[in-house]
C-alpha positions in Angstrom: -14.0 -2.3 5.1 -16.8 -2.2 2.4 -17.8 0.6 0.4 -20.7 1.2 -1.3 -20.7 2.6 -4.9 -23.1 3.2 -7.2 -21.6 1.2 -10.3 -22.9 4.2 -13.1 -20.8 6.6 -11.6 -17.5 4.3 -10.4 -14.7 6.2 -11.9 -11.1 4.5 -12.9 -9.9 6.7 -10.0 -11.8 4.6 -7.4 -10.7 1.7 -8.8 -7.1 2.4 -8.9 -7.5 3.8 -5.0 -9.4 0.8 -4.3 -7.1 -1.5 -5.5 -4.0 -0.1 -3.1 -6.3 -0.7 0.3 -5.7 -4.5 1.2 -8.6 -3.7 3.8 -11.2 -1.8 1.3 -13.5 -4.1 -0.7 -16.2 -2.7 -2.9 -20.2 -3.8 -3.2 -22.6 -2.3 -5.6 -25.3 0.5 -4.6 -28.0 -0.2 -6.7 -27.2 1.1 -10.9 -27.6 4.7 -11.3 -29.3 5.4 -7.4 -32.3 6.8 -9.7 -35.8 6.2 -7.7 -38.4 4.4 -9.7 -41.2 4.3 -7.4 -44.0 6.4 -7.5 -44.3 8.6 -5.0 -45.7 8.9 -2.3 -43.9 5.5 -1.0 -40.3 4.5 -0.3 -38.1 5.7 -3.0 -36.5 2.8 -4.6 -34.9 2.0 -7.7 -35.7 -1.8 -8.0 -38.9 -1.6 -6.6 -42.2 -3.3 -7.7 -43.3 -0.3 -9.8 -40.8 -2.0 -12.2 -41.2 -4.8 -14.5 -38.7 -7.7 -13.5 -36.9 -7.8 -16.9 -35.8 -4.0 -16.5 -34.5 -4.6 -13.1 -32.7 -7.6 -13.9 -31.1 -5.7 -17.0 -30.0 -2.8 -14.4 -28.2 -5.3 -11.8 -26.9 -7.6 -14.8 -25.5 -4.0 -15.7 -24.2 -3.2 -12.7 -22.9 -6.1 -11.6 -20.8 -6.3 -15.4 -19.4 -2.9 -14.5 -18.0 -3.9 -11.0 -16.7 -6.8 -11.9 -15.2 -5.0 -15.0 -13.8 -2.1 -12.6 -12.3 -3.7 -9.4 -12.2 -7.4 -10.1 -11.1 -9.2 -7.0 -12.1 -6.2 -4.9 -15.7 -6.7 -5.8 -17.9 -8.6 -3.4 -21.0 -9.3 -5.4 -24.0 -8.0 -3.3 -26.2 -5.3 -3.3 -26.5 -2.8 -0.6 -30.0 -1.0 -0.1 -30.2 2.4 0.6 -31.6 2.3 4.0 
């Protein structure tokens, strides 16, 4: 089973849980799950609207705090919102 978290927010209780399932592995949810589009549109929080740099410093970010948090339990992808 994967679950999705948003990597901002992963507490040390999920990883300590997460770490007991042999069948739970973990994938990040975007950074902070913040929308940086401009509305109207699809809400997004790497969308165009965006520079590249910025988004790339946000899943560099989140990808360092998943890999920090669950180690082997991390699968490193990134799961959109819809």
């Amino acid at each position: 089973m994967h679950i999705a978290v948003v990597p901002k927010f992963a507490t040390c209780e999920l990883s300590e849980y997460a770490r007991t399932k042999s069948n739970m592995l973990v994938v990040a949810h975007g950074w902070t799950h913040n929308t940086h589009q401009p509305r109207p549109g699809i809400r997004s929080e790497f969308g165009n609207a965006r520079k590249l740099a910025r988004n790339f410093r946000d899943a560099c970010a989140a990808h360092k705090k998943m890999t920090t948090m669950f180690g082997e339990k991390y699968r490193p992808m990134f799961v959109p919102p819809w």
